[in-house]
PAZAPA-4460 file (N, C-alpha, C; in steps of 0.05 Angstrom, whole numbers, plus 32768, in hexadecimal, padded with zeros to 4 digits):
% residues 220
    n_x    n_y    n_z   ca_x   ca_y   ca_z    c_x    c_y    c_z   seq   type   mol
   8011   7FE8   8000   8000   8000   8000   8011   8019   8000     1      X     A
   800D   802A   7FEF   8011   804B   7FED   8006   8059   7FFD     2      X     A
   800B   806D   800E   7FFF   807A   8026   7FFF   80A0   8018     3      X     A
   7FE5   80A1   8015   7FDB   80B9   800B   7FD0   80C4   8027     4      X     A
   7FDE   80DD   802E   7FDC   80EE   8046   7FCC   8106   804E     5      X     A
   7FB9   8107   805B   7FBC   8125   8064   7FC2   8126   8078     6      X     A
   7FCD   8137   808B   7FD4   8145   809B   7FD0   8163   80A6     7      X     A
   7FBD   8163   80BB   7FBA   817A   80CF   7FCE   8184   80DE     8      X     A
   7FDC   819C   80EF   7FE3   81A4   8103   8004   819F   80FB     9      X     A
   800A   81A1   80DD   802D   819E   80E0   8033   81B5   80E6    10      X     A
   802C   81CF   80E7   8035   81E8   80F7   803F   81E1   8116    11      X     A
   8037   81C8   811E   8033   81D0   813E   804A   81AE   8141    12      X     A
   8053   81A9   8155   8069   8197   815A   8065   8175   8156    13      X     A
   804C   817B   8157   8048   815B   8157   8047   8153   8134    14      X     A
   802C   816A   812B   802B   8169   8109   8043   8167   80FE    15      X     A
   8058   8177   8109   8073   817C   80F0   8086   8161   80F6    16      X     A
   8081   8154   8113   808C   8142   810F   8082   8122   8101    17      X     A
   8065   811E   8102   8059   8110   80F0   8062   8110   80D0    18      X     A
   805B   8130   80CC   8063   813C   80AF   8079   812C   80AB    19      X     A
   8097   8131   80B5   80B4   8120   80B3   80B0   810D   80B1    20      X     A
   80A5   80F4   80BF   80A6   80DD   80BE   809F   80D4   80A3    21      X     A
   8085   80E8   809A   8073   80D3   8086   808C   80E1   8064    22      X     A
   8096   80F9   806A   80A6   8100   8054   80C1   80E9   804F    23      X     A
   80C2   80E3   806B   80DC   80CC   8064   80CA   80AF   805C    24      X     A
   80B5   80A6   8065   80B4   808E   8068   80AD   808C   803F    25      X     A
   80B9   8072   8038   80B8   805F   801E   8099   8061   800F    26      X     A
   808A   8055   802B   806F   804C   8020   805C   8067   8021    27      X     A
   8067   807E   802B   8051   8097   8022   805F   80A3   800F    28      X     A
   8049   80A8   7FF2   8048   80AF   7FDA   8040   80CD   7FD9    29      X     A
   802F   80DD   7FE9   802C   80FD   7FE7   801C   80FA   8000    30      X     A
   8024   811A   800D   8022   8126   801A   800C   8138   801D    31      X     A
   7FF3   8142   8026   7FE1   815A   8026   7FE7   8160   8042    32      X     A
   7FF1   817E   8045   7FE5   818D   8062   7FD8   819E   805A    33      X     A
   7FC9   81AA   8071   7FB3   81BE   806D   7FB5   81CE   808C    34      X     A
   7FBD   81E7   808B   7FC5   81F7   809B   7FBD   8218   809B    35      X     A
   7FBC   8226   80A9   7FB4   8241   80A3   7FC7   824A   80A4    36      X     A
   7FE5   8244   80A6   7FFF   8258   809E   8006   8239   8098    37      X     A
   8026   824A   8085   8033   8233   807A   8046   8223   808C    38      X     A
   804F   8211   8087   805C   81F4   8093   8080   8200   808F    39      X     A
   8080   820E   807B   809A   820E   8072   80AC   81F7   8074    40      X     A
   8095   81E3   805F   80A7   81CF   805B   80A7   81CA   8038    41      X     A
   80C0   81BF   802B   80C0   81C0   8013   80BF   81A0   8011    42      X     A
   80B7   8187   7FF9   80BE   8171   7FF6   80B0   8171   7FDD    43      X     A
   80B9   8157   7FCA   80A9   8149   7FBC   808E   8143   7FBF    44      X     A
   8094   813E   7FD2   8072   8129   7FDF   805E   8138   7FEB    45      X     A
   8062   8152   7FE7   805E   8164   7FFB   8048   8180   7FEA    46      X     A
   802D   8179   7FEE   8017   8190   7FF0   800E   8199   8002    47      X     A
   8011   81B8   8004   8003   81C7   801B   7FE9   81D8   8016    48      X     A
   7FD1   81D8   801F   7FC5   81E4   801E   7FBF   8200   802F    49      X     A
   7FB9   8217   8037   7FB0   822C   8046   7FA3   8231   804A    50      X     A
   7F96   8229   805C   7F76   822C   805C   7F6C   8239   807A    51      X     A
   7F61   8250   807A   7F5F   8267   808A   7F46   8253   80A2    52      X     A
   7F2F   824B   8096   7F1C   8247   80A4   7F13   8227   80A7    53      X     A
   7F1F   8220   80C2   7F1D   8203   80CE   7F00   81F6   80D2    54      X     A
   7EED   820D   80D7   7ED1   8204   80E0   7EC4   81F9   80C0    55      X     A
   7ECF   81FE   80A4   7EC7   81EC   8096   7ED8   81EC   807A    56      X     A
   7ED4   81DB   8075   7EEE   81CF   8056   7EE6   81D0   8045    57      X     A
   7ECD   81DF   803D   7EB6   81D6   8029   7EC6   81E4   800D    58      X     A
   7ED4   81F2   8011   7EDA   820D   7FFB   7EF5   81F7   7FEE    59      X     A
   7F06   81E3   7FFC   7F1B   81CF   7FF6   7F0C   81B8   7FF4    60      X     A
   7EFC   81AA   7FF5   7EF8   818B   7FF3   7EF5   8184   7FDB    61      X     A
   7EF8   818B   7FC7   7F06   8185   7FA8   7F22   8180   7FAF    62      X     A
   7F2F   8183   7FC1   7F4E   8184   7FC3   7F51   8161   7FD9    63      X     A
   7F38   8158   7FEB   7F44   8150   7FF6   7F40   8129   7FF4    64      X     A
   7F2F   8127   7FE3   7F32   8104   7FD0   7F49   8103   7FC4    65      X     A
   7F47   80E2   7FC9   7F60   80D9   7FC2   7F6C   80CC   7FD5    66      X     A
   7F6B   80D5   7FED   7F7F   80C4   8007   7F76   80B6   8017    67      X     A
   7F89   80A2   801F   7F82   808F   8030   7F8D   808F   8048    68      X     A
   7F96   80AF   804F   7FA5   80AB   806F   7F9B   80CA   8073    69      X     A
   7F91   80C9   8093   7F8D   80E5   80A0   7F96   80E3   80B9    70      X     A
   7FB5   80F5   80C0   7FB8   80FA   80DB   7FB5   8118   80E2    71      X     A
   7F9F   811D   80F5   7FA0   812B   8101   7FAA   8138   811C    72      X     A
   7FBE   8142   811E   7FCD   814F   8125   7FCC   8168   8131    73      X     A
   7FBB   8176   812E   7FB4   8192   8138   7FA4   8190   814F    74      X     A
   7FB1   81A2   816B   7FA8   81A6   8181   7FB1   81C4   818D    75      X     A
   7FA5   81CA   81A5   7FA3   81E0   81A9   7FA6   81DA   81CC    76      X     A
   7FB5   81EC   81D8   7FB0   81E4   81F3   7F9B   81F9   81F8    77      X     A
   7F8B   81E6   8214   7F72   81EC   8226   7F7B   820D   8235    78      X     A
   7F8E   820E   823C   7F95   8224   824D   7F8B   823B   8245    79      X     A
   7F83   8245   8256   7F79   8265   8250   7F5D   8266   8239    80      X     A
   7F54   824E   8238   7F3D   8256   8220   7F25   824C   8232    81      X     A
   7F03   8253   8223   7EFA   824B   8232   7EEC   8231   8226    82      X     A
   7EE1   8226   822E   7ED5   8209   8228   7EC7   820B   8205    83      X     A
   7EC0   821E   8201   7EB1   8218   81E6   7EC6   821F   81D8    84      X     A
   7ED5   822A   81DA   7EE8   8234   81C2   7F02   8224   81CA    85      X     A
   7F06   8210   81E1   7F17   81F8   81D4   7F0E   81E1   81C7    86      X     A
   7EEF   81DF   81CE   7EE1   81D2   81B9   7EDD   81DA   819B    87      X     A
   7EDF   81F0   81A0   7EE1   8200   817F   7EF8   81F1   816D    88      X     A
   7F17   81F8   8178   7F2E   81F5   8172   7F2C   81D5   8174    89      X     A
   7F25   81C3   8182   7F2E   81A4   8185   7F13   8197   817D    90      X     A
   7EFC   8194   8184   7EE4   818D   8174   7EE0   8190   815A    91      X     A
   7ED2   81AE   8160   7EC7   81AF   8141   7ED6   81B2   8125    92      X     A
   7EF3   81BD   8125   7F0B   81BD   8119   7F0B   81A5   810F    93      X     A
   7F0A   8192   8122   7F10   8173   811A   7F06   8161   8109    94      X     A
   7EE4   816A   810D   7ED5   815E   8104   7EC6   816B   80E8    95      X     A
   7EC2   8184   80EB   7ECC   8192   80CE   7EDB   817F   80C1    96      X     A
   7EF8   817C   80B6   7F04   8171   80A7   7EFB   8150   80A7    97      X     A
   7EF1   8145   80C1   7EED   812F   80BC   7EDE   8122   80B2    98      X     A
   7EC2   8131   80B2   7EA7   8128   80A7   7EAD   8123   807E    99      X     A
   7EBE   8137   8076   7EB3   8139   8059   7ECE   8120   805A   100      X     A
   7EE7   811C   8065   7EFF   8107   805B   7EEF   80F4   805D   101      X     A
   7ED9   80EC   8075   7EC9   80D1   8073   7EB8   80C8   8059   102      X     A
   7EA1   80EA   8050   7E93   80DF   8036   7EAA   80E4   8022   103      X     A
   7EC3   80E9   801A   7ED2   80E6   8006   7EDE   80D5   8000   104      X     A
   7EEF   80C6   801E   7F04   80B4   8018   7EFB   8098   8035   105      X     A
   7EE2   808F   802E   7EDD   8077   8040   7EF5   8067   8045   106      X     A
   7F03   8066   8031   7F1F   804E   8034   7F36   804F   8049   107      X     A
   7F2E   806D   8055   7F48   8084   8060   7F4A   806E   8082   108      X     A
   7F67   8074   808D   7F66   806D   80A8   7F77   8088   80AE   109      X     A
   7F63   808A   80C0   7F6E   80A5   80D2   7F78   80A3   80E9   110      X     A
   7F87   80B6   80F4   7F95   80B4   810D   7F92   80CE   8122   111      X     A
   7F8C   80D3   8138   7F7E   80E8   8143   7F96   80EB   8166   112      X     A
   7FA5   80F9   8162   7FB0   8103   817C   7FA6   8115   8191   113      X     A
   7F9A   80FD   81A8   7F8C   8110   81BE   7FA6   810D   81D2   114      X     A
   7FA1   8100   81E6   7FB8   80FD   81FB   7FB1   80E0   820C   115      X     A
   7FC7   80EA   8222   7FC4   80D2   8241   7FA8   80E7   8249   116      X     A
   7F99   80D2   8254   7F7D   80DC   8267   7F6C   80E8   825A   117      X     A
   7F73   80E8   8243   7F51   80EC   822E   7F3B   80DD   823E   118      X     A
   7F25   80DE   8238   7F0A   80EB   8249   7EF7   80DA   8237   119      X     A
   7EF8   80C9   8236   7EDC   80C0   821E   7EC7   80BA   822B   120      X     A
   7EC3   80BE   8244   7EA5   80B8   824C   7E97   80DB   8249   121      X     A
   7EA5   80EC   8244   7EA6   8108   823C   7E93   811C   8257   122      X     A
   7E96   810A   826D   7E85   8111   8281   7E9F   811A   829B   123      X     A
   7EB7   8121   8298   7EC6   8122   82AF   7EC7   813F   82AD   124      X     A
   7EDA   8145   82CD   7EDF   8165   82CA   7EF7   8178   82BB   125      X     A
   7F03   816A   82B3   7F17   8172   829C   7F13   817B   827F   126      X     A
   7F0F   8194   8279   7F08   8197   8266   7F17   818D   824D   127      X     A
   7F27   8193   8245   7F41   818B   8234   7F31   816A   8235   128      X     A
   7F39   8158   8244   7F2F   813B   8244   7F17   8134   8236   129      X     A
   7F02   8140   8243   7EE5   8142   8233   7EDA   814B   8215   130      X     A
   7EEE   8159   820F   7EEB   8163   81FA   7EFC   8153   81E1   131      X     A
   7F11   814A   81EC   7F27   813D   81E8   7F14   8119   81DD   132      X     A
   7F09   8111   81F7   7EFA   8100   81F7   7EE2   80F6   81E3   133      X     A
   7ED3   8112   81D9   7EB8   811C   81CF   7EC9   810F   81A9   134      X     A
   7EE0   8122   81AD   7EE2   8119   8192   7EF2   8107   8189   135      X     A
   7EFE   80F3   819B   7F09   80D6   8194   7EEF   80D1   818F   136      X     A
   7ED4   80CD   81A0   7EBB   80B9   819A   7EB9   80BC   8180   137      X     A
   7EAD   80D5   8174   7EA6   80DB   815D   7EB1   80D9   814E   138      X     A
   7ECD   80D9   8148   7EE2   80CF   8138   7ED6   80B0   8131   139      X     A
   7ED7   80A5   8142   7EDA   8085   8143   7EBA   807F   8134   140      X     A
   7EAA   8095   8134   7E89   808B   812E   7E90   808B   810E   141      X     A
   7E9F   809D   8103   7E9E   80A6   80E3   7EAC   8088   80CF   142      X     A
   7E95   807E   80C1   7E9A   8070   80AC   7EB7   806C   809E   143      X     A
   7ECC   8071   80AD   7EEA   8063   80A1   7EEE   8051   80A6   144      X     A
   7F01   804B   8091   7F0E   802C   8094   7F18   8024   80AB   145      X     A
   7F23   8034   80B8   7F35   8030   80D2   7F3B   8050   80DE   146      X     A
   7F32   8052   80F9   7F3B   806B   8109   7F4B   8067   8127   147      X     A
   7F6D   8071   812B   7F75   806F   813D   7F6E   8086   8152   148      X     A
   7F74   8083   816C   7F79   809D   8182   7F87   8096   8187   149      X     A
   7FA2   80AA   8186   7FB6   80A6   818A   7FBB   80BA   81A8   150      X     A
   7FC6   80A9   81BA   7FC8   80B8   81DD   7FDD   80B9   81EA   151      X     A
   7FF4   80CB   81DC   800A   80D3   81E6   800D   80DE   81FF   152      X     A
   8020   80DD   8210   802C   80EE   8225   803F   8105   821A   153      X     A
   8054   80FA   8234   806F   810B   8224   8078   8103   820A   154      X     A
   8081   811C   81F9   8088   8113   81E1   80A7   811E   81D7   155      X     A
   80BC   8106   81D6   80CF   8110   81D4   80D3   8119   81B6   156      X     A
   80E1   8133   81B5   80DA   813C   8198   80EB   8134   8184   157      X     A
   80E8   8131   816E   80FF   812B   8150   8111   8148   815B   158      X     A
   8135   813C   8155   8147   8150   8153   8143   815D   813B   159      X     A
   8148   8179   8135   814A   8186   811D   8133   8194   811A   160      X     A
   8115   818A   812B   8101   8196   8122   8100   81B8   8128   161      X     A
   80EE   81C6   811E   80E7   81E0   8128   80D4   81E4   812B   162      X     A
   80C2   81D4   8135   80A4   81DA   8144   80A7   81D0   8167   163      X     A
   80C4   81CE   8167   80BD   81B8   818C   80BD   81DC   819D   164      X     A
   80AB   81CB   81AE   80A6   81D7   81C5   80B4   81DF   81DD   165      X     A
   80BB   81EF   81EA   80CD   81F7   81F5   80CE   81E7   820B   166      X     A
   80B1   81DF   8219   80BA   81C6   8230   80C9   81B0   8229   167      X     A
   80C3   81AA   820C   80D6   818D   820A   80EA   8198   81FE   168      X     A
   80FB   81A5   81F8   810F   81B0   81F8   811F   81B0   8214   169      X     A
   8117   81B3   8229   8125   81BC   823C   8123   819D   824B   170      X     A
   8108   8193   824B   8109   8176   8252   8112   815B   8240   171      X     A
   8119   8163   822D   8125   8150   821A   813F   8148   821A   172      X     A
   8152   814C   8230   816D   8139   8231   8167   8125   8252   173      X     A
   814E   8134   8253   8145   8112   8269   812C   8102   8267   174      X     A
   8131   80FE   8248   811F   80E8   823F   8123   80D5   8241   175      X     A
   8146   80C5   8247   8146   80A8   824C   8140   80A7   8269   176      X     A
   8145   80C3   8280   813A   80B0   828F   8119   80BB   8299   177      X     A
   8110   80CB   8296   80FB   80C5   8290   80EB   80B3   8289   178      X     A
   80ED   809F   8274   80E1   808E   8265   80E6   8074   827C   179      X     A
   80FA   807B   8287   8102   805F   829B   80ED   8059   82A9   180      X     A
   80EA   8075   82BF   80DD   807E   82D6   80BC   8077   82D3   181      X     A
   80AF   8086   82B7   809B   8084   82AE   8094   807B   8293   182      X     A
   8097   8069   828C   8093   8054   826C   8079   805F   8260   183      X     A
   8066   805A   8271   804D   8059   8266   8049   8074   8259   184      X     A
   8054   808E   8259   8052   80AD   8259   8063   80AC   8245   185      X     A
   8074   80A3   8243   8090   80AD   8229   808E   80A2   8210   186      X     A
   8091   80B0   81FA   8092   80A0   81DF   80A4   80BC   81D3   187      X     A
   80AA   80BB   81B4   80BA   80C9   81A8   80A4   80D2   8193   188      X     A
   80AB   80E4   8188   809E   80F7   8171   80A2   80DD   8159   189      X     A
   80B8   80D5   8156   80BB   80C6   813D   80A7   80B0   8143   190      X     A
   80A6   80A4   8158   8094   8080   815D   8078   8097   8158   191      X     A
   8070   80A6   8162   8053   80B3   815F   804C   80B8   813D   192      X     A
   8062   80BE   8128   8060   80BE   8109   8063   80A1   8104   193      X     A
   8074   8091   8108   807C   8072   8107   805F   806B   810C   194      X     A
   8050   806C   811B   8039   805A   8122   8026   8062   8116   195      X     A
   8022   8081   8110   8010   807F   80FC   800F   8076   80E3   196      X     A
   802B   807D   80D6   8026   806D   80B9   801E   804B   80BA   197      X     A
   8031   8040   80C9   802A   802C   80D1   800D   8024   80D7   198      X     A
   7FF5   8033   80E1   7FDA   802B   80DF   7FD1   802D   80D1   199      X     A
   7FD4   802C   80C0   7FCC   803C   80A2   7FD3   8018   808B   200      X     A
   7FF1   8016   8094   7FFC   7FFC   8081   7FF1   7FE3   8095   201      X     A
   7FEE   7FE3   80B3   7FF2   7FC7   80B6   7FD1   7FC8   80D1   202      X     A
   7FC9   7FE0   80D1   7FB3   7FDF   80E2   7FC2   7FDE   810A   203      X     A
   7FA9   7FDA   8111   7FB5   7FD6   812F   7F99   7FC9   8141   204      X     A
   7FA7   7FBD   8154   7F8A   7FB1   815F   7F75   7FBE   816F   205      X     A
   7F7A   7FD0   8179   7F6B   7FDD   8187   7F65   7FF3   817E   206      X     A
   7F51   800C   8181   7F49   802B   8178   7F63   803F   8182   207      X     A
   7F62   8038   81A0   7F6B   804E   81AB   7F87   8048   81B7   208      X     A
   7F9E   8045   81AB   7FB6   8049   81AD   7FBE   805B   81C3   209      X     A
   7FCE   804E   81D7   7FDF   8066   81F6   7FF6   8062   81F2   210      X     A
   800A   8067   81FC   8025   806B   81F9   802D   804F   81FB   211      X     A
   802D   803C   8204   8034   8020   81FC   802B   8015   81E6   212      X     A
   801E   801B   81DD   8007   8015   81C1   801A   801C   81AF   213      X     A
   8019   8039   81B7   802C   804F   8194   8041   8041   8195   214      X     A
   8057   8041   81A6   8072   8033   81A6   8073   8018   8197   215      X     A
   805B   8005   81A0   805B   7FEF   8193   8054   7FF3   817D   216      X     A
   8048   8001   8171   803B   8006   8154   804C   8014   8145   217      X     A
   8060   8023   814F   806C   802A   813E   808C   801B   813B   218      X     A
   8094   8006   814A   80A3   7FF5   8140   809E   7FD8   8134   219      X     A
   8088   7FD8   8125   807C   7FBB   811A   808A   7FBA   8109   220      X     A
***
């Protein structure tokens, strides 16, 4: 199988490092991101779209048949916002793009980055979780071939990138022992791109992938 891509959120650390993985890996053939500023990234494999307004795709969905892989990637932290407008940014954002990739490309397996302690009974007091929670379900309801949640902790970043974050910057030369102390929390930016393409070529047994999951999935 040929792995025809889109990709959400390579502006932000997790997207650009997905982005890398899937530009090196063999078995992906082209690239789509879709962003409201550019990626400033150049490749072969590599289409970007610009697209100002997340709440709907209607004005691009001539652009977006054809593929059989969607990782989404784009998140927003909870801090300082208030409940509807991180639902704005992580809900409806999400599901915008997801509704029309479902009636376009049934064949697609998608991959969806919430976190540790996502919320799917969508009834706890954590907002971020609940919301987080709301749209793994709904993800998982839409008619694709295959949909992961993917539920990272710490994420140690790809060297070279320029989207990492300043905490893992400063916490990133105590990732081995970190990972000692706490396994279940640690994975790398690369196993988090590794596992997705990988669901895409070889599937995985369960929906919702946690940091032992990704690790294993992305060295099959």
């Amino acid at each position: 199988m040929k792995i025809r891509a889109i990709i959400t959120g390579s502006t932000g650390m997790v997207g650009e490092g997905v982005l890398h993985e899937c530009l090196l890996h063999p078995d992906v053939e082209a690239v789509l991101v879709i962003n409201r500023r550019p990626c400033d990234v150049r490749h072969a494999k590599l289409k970007e779209i610009i697209h100002a307004d997340f709440s709907s795709f209607a004005s691009i969905e001539h652009e977006l048949a054809g593929y059989n892989a969607g990782f989404f990637c784009m998140g927003s932290t909870s801090l300082g916002k208030s409940e509807e407008e991180y639902r704005r940014l992580t809900y409806d954002f999400t599901l915008a793009l997801a509704l029309p990739l479902a009636r376009l490309n049934p064949d697609m397996t998608v991959t969806y980055v919430s976190g540790v302690g996502t919320d799917r009974t969508e009834k706890g007091r954590v907002t971020w979780a609940r919301v987080k929670g709301k749209t793994e379900n709904d993800l998982l309801r839409l008619p694709f071939r295959q949909a992961f949640m993917f539920r990272p902790g710490y994420i140690q970043p790809t060297e070279g990138m320029k989207r990492t974050y300043r905490m893992y910057k400063v916490l990133g030369p105590l990732y081995p022992m970190l990972k000692m102390f706490f396994p279940n929390y640690m994975c790398t930016l690369t196993e988090i791109g590794s596992a997705m393409i990988n669901t895409v070529l070889y599937g995985y047994d369960k929906p919702v992938l946690e940091v032992a999951d990704i690790r294993k999935c992305a060295h099959v």
